[in-house]
C-alpha positions in Angstrom: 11.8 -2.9 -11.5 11.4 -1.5 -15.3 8.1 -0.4 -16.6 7.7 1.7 -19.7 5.4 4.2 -19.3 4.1 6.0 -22.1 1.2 8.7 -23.9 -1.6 6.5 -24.7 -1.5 8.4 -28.2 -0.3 11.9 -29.6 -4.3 13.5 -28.7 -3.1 12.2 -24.9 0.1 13.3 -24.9 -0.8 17.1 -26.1 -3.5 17.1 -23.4 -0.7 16.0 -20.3 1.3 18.8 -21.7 -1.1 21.3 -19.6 -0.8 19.6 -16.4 1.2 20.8 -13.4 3.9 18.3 -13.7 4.8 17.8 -17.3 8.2 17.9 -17.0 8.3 14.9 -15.2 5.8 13.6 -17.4 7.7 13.9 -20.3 11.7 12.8 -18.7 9.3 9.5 -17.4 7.5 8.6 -20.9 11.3 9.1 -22.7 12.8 7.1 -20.9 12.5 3.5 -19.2 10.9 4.2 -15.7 11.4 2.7 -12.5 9.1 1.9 -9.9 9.7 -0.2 -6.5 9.0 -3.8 -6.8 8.3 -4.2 -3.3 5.8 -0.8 -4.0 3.8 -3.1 -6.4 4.0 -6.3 -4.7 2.6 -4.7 -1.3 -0.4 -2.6 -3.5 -1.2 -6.3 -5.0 -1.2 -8.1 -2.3 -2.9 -5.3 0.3 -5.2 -3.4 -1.8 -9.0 -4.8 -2.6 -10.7 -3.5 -5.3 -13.7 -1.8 -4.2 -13.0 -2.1 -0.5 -9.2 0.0 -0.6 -9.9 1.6 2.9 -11.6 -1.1 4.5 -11.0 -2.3 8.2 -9.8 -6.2 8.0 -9.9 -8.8 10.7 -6.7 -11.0 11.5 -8.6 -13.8 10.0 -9.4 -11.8 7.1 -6.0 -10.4 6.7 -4.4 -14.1 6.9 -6.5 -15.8 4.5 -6.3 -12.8 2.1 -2.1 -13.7 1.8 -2.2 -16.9 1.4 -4.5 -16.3 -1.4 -2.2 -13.7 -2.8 1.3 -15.4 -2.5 -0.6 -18.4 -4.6 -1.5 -15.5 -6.9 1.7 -14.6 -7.3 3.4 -17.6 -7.8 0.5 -19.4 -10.0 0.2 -16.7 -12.4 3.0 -13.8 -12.4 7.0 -13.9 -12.8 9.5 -11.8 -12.3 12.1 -11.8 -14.8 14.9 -9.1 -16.8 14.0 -6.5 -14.3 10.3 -6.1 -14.3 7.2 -8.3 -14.3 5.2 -11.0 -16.6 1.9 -13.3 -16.3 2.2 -16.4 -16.9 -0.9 -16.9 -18.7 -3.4 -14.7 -20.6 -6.8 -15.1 -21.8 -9.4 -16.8 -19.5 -6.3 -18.8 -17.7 -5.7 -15.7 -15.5 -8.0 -14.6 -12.7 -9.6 -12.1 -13.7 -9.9 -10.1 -10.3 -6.2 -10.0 -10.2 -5.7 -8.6 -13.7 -7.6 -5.4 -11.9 -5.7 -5.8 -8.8 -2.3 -5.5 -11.0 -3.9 -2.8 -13.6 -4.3 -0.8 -9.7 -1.4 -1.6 -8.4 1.2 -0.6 -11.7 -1.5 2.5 -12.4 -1.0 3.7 -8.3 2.5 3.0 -8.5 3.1 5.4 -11.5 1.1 8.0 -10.1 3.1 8.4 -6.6 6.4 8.2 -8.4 4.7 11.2 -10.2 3.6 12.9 -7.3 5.0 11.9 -4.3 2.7 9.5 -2.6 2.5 6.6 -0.6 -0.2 3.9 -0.1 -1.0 5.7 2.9 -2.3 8.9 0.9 -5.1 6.6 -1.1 -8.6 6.7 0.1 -11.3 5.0 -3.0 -14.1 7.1 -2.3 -17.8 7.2 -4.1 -18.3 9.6 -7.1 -20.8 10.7 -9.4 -24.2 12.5 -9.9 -26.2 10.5 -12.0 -26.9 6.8 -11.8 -24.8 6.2 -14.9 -21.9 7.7 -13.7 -21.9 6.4 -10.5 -19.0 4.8 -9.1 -15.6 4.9 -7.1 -12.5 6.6 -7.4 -8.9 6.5 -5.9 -7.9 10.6 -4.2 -5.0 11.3 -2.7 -3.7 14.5 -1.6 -0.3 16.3 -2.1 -1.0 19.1 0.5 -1.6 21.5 -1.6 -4.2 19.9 -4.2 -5.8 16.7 -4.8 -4.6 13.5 -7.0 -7.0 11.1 -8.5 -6.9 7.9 -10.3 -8.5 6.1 -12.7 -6.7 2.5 -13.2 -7.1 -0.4 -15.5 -5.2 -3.4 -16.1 -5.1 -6.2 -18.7 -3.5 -9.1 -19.8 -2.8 -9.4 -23.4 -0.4 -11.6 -26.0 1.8 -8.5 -26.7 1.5 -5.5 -24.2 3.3 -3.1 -27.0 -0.2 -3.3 -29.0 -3.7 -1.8 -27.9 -6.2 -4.9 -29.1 -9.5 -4.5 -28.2 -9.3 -5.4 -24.5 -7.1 -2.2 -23.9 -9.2 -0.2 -25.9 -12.4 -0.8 -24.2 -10.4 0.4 -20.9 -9.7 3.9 -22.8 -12.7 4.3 -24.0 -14.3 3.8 -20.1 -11.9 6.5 -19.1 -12.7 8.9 -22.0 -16.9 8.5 -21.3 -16.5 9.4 -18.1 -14.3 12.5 -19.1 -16.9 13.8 -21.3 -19.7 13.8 -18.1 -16.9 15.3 -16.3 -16.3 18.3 -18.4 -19.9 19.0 -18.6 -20.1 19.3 -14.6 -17.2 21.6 -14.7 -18.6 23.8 -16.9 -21.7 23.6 -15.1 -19.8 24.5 -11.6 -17.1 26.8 -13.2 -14.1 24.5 -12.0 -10.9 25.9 -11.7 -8.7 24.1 -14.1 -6.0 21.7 -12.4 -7.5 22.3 -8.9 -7.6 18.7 -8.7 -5.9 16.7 -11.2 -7.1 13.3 -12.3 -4.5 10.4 -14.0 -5.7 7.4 -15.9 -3.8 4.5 -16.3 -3.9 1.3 -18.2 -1.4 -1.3 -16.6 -0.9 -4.4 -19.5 1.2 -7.2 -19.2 2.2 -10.2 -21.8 3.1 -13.5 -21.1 6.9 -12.8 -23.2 9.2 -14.0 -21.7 11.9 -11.1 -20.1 9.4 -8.5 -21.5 8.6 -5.1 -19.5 5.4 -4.1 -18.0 3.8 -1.3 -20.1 1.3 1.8 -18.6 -0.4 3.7 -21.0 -1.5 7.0 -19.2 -4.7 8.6 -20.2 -6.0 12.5 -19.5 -9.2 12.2 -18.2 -11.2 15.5 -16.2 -10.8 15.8 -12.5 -13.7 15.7 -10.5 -13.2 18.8 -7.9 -13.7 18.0 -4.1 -14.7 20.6 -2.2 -12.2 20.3 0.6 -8.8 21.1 2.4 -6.2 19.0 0.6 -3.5 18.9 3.5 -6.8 18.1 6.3 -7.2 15.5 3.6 -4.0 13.7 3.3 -3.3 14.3 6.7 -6.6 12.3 8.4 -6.0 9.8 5.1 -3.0 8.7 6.5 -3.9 8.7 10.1 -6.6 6.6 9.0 -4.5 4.4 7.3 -2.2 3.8 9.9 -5.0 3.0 12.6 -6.5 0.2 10.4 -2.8 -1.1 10.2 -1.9 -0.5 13.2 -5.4 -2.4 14.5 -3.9 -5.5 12.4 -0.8 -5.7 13.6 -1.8 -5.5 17.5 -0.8 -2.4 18.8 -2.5 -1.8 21.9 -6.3 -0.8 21.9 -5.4 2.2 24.3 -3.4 3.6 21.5 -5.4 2.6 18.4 -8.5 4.6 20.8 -6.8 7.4 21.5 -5.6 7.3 17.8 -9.4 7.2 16.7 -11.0 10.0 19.3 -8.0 12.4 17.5 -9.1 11.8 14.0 -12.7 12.5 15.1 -11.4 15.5 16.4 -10.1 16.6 13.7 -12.3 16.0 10.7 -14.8 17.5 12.8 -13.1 21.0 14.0 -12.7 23.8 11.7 -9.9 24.8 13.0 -7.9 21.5 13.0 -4.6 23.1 13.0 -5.0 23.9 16.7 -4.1 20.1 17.4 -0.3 20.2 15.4 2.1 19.0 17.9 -0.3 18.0 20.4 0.1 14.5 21.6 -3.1 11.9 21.8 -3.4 11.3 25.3 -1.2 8.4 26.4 2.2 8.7 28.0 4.8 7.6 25.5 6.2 3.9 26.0 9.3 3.1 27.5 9.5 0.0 25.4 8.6 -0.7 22.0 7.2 -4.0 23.6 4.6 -2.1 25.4 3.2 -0.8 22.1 2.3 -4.0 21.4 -0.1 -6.8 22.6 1.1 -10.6 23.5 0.3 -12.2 20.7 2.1 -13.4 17.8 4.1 -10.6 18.3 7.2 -9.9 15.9 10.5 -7.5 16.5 12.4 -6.4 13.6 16.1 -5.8 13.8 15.4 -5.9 17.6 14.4 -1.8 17.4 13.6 -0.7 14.5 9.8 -2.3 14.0 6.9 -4.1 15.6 4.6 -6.1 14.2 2.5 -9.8 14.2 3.2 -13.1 12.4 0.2 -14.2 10.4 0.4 -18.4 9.6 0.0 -18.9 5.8 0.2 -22.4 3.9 3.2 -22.3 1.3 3.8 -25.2 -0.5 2.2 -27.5 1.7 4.4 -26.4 4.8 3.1 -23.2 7.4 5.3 -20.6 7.4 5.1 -17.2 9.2 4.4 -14.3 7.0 5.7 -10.6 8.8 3.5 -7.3 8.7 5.1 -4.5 10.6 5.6 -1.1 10.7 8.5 1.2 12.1 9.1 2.2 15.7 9.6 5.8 15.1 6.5 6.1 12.8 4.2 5.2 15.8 5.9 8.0 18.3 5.5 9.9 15.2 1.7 9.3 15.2 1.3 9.6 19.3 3.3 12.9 19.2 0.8 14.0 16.1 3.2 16.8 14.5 1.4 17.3 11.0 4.1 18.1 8.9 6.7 14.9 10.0 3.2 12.6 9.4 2.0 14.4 5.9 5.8 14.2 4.5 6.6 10.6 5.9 8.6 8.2 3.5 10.2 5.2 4.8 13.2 4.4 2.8 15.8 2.0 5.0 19.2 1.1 3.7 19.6 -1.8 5.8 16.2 -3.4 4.5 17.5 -3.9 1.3 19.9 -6.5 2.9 19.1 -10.1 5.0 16.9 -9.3 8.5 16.6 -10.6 11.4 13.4 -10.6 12.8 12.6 -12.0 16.5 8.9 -14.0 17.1 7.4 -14.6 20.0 4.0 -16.8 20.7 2.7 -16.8 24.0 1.0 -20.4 25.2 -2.2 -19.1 23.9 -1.2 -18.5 20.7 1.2 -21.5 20.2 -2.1 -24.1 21.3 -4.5 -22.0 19.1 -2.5 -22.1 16.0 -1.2 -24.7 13.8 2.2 -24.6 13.7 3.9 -27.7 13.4 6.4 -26.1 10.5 7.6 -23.7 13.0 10.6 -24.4 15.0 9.6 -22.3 18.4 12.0 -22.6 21.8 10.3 -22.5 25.4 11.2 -19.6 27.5 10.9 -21.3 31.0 11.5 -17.8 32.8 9.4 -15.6 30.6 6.3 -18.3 29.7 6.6 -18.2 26.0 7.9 -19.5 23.1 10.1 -17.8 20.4 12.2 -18.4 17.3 14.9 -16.0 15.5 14.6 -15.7 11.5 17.2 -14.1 8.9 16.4 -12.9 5.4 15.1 -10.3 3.4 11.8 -8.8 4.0 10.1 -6.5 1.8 9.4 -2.8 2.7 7.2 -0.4 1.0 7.1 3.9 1.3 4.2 4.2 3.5 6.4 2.0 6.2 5.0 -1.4 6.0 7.2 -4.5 6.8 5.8 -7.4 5.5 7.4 -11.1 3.7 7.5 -14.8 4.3 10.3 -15.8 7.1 11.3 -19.1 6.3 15.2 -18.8 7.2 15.6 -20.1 10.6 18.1 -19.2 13.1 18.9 -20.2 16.5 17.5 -17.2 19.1 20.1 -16.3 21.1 18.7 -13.0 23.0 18.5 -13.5 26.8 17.0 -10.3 27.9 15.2 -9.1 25.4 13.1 -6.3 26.7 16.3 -4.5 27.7 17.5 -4.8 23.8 14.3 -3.1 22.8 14.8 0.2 25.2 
């Protein structure tokens, strides 16, 4: 989807021209940028302000999308290309005007850099109580990335009323503490490097989302960047992975590796070595019996979370690829710290296998869903077709509400 992305003044743009990746800078603020829709709809509907590492329960994680697909619908549209509220003013939630100014902000910043979701940790910051509070840091390998993101709502996003003002100005502050602590510690210049952004949409219709990027002062941290972004995405993936219901032998051995290695100096020493469990045979094994969700029979496993939609329950997909979990049990460094998932076939319709196990299926309220009962194999399944979203950290995740009939009779074998 479009964005334009631009200096939020000429003082701004002469201060970007010193950082490392100017040149891209400058081709992205000439020009109309581009960023993945499915990027922004998965940091709007996944990230919580104030909580962006957090560990969520199932029932945590399935009332927080019904909530957001109303969000969505209720109050954003997507039209000529990009993205558009439908309100502004106190008619939009106010929460989610933050939610969207971090989700357009984050989005800009890994098309800049390279990132994924999985490289983002929000972590605490600051030395005095004034200038005390929380950041987004992520990690190229080589040095660190930080964020500062806004987002507002406004009658015409190409102006800066007072609204988006106020949001520079609360970058700028914080800049001038910051430059006063580097002085103070003799920080090397663009050791870290910091990016602040200020997502705006209008409520025009067929207009294009607008980010303003402001140069704020890094805050150095004083650690490894590639330990960093490594055990940031392995921490990211065993929260996911805890969500989705891959076994608790994995997500354990998963954990004791990360402890491992954010506490050993010389971390390195575990590159290539495998947590200890035997690889699967089946991607089946991976997972646990419930609510349990194959995508394009071998590529990805994941769970079906029940969400109201327009007064009917629907299943809602999260997943995550096959190889990127043998990529996480075998635990070679570079594969994990460079991963970007990027699947032609996703762009087209899906299928995507269910299966609820009598458990499940008397637990849940499902009366929307059309399941079949597996005499043989105790459970009940159904087949849907359709596109599903994807974003570059690996994710799988949309509503599946394009039934087909299931016509798989042995379906471990398929999954080998």
């Amino acid at each position: 989807m479009d964005i334009s992305v631009k200096y939020y003044n000429e003082a701004e743009r002469l201060l970007f021209q010193a950082y490392p990746k100017v040149g891209v800078l400058n081709t992205l603020t000439a020009n109309t940028a581009s960023i993945a829709k499915d990027d922004l709809l998965a940091y709007m509907m996944f990230t919580e302000q104030g909580n962006f590492t957090g560990r969520r329960t199932y029932a945590d994680l399935s009332a927080k999308i019904q909530q957001r697909l109303g969000d969505f619908d209720d109050h954003f549209t997507f039209n000529n290309g990009s993205i558009q509220a439908r309100y502004i003013g106190n008619d939009m939630v106010g929460d989610f005007t933050e939610r969207l100014g971090v989700g357009l902000g984050l989005c800009v910043v890994d098309k800049i850099e390279g990132l994924t979701q999985a490289d983002w940790e929000l972590i605490p910051i600051g030395t005095t109580p004034s200038f005390d509070y929380k950041i987004q840091v992520a990690s190229t390998g080589t040095n660190f990335i930080q964020a500062e993101n806004k987002g507002s709502i406004i009658a015409n996003n190409t102006e800066r009323p007072p609204t988006v003002s106020r949001h520079y100005s609360s970058i700028k502050t914080k800049k001038g503490h910051l430059r006063e602590e580097d002085r103070t510690n003799n920080i090397t210049l663009f050791s870290t490097v910091y990016y602040g952004t200020i997502g705006v949409l209008d409520n025009q219709n067929g207009s294009v989302a607008r980010v303003w990027l402001v140069d704020p002062t890094a805050i150095v941290l004083k650690m490894d960047p590639y330990k960093f972004k490594l055990v940031a995405r392995l921490k990211h993936y065993l929260v996911e992975f805890a969500n989705v219901g891959v076994h608790n032998f994995i997500i354990k051995a998963l954990e004791e590796r990360i402890s491992e290695i954010v506490q050993s100096e010389d971390y390195l020493k575990y590159n290539n070595v495998p947590i200890g469990i035997k690889n699967p045979k089946y991607i089946q094994t991976y997972m646990k019996r419930e609510m349990y969700a194959a995508v394009d029979t071998n590529e990805a496993f994941g769970k079906i979370f029940i969400v109201e939609k327009e007064k009917r329950l629907v299943p809602f997909l999260i997943a995550y690829p096959k190889a990127l979990i043998k990529l996480l049990i075998n635990q070679n460094f570079e594969e994990i710290v460079k991963y970007q998932y990027s699947p032609d076939f996703m762009n087209e319709s899906v299928q995507v296998l269910m299966l609820v196990w009598p458990k499940d299926y008397e637990s849940k309220k499902m009366p929307d869903i059309k399941l079949v009962f597996d005499e043989t194999r105790k459970r009940y399944s159904a087949t849907y077709f359709g596109k599903i979203n994807h974003d570059s950290s690996g994710r799988i995740f949309g509503l599946l509400d394009k039934e087909q009939e299931l016509k798989y009779k042995s379906f471990e074998e398929d999954l080998d």
